[in-house]
C-alpha positions as CSV (number, residue, x, y, z in Angstrom):
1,X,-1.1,-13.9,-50.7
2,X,-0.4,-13.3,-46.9
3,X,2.9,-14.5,-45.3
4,X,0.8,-15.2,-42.0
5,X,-0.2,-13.1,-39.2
6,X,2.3,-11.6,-37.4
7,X,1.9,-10.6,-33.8
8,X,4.5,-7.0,-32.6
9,X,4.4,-6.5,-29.2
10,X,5.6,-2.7,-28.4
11,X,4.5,-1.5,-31.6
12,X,3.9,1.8,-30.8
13,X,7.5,2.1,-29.7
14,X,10.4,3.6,-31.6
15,X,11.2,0.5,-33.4
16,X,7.9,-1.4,-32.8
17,X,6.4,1.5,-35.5
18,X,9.2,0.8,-38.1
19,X,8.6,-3.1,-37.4
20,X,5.0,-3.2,-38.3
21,X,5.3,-0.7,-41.5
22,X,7.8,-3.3,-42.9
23,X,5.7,-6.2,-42.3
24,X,2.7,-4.8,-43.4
25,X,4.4,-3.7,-46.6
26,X,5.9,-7.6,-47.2
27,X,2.9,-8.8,-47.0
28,X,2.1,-10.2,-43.3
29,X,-1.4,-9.8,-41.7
30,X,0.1,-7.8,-38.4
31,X,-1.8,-7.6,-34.9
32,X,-0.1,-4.3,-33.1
33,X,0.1,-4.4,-29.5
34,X,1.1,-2.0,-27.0
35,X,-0.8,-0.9,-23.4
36,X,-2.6,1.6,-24.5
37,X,-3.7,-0.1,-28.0
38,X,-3.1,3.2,-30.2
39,X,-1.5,3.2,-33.9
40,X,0.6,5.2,-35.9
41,X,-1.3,7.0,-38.7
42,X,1.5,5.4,-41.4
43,X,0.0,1.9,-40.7
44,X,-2.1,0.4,-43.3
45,X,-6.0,0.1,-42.2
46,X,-5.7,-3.4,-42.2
47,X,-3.8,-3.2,-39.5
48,X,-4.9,-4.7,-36.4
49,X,-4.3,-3.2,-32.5
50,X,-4.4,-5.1,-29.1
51,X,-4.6,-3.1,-25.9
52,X,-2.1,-5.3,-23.7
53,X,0.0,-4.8,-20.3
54,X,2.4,-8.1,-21.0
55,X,3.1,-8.0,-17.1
56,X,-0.8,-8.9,-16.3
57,X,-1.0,-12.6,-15.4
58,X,-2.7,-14.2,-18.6
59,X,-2.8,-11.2,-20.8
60,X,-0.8,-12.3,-23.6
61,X,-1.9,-15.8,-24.0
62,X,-5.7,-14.4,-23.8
63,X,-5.0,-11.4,-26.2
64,X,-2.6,-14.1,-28.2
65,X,-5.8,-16.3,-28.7
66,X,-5.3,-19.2,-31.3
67,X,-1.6,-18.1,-31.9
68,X,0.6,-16.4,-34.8
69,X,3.3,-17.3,-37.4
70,X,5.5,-14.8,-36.0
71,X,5.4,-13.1,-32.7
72,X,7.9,-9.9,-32.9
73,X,9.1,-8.8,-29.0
74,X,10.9,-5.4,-29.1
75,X,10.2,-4.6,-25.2
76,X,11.2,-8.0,-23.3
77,X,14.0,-8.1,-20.4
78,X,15.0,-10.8,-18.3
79,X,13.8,-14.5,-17.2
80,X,10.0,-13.2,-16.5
81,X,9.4,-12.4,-20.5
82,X,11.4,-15.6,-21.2
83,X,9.1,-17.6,-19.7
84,X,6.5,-16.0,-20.7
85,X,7.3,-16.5,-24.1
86,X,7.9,-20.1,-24.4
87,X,5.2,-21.4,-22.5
88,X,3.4,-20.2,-25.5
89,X,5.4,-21.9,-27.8
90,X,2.9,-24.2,-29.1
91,X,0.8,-21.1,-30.4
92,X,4.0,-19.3,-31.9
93,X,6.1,-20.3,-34.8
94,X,8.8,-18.3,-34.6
95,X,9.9,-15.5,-32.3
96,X,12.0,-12.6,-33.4
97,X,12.9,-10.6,-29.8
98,X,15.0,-7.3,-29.5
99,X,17.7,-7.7,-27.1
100,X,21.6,-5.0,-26.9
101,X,24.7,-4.9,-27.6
102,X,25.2,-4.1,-23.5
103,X,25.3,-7.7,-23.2
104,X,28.7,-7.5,-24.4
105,X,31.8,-7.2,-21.9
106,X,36.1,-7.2,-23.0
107,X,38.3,-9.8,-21.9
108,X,38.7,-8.2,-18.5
109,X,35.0,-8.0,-17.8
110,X,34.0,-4.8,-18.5
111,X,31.1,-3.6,-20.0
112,X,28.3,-1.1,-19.7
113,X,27.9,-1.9,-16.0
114,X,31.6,-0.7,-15.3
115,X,32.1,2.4,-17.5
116,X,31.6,4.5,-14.9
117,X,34.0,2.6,-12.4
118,X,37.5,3.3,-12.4
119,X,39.2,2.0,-15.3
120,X,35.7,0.4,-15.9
121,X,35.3,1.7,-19.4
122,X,35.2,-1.8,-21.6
123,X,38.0,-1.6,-24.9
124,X,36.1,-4.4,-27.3
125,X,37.7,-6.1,-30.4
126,X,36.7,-3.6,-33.5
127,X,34.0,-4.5,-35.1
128,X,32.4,-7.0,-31.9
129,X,31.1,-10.0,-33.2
130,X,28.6,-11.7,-31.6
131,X,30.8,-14.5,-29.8
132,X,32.3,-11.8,-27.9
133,X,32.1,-12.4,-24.4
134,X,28.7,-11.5,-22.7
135,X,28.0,-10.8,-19.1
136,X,26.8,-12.8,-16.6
137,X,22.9,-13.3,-16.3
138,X,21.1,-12.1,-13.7
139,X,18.5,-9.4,-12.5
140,X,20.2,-6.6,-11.6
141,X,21.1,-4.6,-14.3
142,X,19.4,-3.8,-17.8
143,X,22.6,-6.1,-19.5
144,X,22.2,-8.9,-17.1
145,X,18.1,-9.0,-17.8
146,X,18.5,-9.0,-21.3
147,X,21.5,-11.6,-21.7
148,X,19.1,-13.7,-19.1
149,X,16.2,-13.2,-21.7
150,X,18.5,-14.5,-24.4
151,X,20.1,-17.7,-22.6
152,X,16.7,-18.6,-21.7
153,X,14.7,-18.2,-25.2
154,X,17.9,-19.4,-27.2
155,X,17.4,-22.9,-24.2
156,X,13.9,-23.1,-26.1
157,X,15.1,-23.4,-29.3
158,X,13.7,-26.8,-30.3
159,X,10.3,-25.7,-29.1
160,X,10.3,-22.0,-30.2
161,X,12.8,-20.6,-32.7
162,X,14.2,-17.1,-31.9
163,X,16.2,-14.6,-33.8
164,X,17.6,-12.2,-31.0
165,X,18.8,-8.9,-32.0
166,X,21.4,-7.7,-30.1
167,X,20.5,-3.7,-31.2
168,X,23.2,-0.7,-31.1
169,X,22.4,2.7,-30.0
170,X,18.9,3.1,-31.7
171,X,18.1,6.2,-33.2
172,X,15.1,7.6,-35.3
173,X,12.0,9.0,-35.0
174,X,9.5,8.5,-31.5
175,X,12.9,7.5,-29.4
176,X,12.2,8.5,-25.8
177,X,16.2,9.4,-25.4
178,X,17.4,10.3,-28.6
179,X,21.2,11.1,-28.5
180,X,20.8,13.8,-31.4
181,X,19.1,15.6,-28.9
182,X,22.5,16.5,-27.4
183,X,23.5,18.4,-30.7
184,X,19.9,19.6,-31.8
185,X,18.9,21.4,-28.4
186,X,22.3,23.4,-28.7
187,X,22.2,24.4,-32.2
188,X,18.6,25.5,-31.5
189,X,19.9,27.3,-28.6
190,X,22.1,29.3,-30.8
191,X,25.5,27.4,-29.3
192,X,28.3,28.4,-31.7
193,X,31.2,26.3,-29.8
194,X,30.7,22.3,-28.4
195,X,33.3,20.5,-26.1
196,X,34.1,16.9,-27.3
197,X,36.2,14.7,-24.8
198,X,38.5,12.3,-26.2
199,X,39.1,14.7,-29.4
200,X,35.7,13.8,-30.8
201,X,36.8,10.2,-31.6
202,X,34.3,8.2,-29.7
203,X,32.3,5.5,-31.6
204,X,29.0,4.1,-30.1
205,X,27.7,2.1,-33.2
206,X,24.2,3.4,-33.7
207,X,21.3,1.5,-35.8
208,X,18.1,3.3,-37.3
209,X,14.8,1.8,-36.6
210,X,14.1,0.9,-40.3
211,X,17.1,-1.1,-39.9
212,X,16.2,-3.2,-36.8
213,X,12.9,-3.5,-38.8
214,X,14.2,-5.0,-41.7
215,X,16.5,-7.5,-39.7
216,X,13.0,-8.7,-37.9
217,X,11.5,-8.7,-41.5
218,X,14.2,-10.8,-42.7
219,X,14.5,-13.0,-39.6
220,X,10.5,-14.0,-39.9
221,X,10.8,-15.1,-43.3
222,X,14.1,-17.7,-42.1
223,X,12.6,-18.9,-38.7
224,X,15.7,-20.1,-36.6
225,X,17.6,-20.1,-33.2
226,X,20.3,-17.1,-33.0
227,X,22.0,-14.5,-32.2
228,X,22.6,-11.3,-34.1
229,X,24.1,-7.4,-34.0
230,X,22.0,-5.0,-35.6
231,X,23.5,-2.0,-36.8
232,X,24.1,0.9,-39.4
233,X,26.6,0.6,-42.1
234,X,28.4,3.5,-40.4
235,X,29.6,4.0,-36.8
236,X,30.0,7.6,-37.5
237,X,32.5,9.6,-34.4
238,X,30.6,11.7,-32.0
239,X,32.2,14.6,-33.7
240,X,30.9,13.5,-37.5
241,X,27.6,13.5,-35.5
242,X,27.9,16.7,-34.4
243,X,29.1,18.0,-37.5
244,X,26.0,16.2,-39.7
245,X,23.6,17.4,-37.5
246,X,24.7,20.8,-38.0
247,X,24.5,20.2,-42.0
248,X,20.4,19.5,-41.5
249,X,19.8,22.8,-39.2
250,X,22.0,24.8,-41.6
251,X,24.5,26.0,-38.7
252,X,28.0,25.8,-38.0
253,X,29.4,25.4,-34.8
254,X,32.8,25.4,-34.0
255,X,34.0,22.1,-32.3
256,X,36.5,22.4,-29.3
257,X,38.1,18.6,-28.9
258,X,39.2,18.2,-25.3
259,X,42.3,15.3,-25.3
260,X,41.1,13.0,-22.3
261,X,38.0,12.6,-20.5
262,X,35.2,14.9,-19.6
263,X,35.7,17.1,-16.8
264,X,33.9,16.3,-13.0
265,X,31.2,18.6,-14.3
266,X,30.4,16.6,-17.3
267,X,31.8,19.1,-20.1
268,X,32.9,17.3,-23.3
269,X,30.8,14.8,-22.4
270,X,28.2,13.6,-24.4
271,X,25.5,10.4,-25.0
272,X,28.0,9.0,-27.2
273,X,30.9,9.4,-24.9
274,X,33.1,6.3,-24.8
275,X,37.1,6.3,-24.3
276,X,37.4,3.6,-26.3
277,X,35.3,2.6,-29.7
278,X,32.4,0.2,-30.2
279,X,31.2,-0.9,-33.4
280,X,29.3,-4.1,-33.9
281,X,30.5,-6.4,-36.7
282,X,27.1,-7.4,-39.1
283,X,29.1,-10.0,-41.2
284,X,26.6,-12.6,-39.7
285,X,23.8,-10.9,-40.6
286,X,24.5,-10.3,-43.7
287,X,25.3,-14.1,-43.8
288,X,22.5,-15.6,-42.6
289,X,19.6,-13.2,-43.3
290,X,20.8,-11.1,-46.5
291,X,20.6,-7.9,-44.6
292,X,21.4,-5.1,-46.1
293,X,20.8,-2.6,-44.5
294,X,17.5,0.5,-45.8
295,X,19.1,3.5,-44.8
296,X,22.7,4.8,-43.0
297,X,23.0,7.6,-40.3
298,X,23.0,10.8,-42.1
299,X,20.7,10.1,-45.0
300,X,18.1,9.5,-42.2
301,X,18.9,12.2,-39.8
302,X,16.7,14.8,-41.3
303,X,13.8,13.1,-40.4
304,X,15.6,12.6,-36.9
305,X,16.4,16.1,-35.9
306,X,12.6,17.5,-37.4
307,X,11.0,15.2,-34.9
308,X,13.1,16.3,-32.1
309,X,12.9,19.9,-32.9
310,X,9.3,19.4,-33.2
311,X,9.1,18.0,-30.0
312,X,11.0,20.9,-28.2
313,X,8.7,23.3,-29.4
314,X,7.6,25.8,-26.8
315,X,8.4,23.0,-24.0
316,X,11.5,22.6,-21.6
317,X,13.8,19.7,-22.7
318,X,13.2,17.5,-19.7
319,X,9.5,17.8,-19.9
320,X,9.8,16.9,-23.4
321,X,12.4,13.9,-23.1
322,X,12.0,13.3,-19.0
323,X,13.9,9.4,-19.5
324,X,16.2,11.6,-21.2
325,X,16.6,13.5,-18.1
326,X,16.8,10.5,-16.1
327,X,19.5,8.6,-18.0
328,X,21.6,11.5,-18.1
329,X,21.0,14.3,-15.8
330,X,20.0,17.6,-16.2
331,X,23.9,18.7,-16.5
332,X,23.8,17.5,-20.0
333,X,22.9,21.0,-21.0
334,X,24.7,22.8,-18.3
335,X,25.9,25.7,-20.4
336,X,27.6,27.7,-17.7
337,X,29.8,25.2,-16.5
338,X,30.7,24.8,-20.3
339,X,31.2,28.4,-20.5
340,X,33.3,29.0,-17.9
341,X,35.6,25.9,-19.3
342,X,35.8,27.6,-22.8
343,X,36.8,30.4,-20.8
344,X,40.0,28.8,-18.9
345,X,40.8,27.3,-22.2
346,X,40.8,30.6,-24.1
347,X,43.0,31.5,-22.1
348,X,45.2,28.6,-21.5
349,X,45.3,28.3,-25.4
């Protein structure tokens, strides 16, 4: 017997992919929608696809039709896909919508918006729990959009119930910047030695797809207004990272940890680079939903680091990841000036 039809908008995303496998497999009726309407060749037949650009006036509620049981949003930011939202609330019955843990700023304000300020970088309570304080909202940034999106859908809650998963550092197969990519591209670039700023310590809490998938799964079977982290079990160190990534490309690197920051040129610095750790704390979660959680970091890495490697194949990295390129610059891979630095060390050492 069906739990209802559930709608997934961004399902041929990273996580929108995970989301509609686990659906599918408790037993909902799922409608997959995405602009250009595809599907991944895992999903059951059964499944249904929706060719829908969200920002069109009217799409939605058209392609929405009579309604849903469940509407899943992984790709909605700020007070536009708010509203959008809850003036369908009378077709939806619950919403489950994929928001970050950038929402979340220390007790001096800091946050993702001021890492790169001086003495910007954010030092959060470890692990974070979701009444940490959040940032202001507004439209400027990507954390302001989203913690906008939340206030607003979280002010509908008597009209539309929403579980809002405030998501860690998402990694897994289909990611368009996938922070393995740091350690992959190296190791298949024969790199025997890596630079690691602040001795390799840094903690950015990461979460697999499967896992925001199964908090969504859970969340549409307990409809309800809230606020949740979404996370691993681990929040491995950038240098376990680099060290487990090794382990599934059968190398060994050696690991060079720097003491303080990266340098001007961006040695020892990596997508995980933080001075400070941040690890989200799930306790509610596991409260209120019974998550636990399908899979941790390195058991699911393999399937990580094929896909990347796959997609490298015979193509430059920022052809093959270009919002990769764009996030982080093309010095993420800027051997010489690493070179050069392992050089001045040798001989400082």
């Amino acid at each position: 017997m069906s739990k209802g039809h559930a709608w997934v908008l961004g399902a041929t995303g990273q996580i929108g992919r995970a989301t509609v496998r686990s659906l599918v497999e408790d037993g909902w009726e799922v409608t997959a929608a995405s602009r250009g309407g595809g599907r991944d060749t895992s999903w059951h037949e059964d499944v249904r696809t929706a060719a829908l650009d969200r920002d069109e006036d009217g799409a939605l509620a058209t392609a929405l039709g009579d309604g849903c049981d469940v509407l899943v949003d992984v790709v909605a930011y700020g007070e536009q896909h708010a509203r959008q939202l809850t003036a369908l609330a009378d077709r939806i019955g619950s919403a489950v919508v994929v928001s970050s843990g950038a929402v979340y700023v220390d007790d001096r304000g800091r946050g993702f918006d001021t890492q790169d300020e001086p003495d910007g970088a954010p030092r959060y309570p470890v692990p974070v729990p979701e009444s940490q304080t959040t940032v202001a909202p507004g439209g400027a940034t990507y954390a302001t959009r989203k913690i906008r999106l939340e206030q607003d859908l979280l002010a509908a809650g008597d009209s539309l119930p929403v579980t809002l998963l405030r998501a860690g550092a998402v990694h897994g197969p289909y990611g368009r910047t996938p922070r393995e990519l740091y350690f992959v591209k190296r190791a298949l670039d024969g790199r025997t030695r890596r630079v690691l700023a602040y001795g390799g310590t840094s903690r950015f809490h990461p979460v697999h797809a499967s896992n925001v998938a199964e908090l969504i799964r859970l969340a549409a079977l307990k409809p309800g207004s809230r606020v949740l982290n979404a996370a691993d079990p681990q929040a491995p160190t950038v240098a376990e990272i680099g060290e487990a990534v090794d382990a599934v490309l059968g190398r060994s690197s050696q690991t060079v940890l720097m003491p303080g920051a990266a340098t001007p040129e961006g040695v020892g610095d990596t997508p995980w680079t933080t001075p400070h750790p941040l690890v989200y704390d799930m306790t509610a979660a596991e409260r209120e939903l019974g998550y636990r959680a399908v899979t941790g970091y390195a058991e699911s890495l393999p399937e990580t680091v094929e896909w990347i490697a796959g997609q490298l194949a015979g193509r430059d990295w920022t052809d093959a990841y270009p919002a990769m390129a764009r996030n982080y610059g093309t010095g993420l891979f800027d051997y010489a000036a690493e070179d050069a630095w392992l050089e001045r060390y040798g001989r400082e050492a």
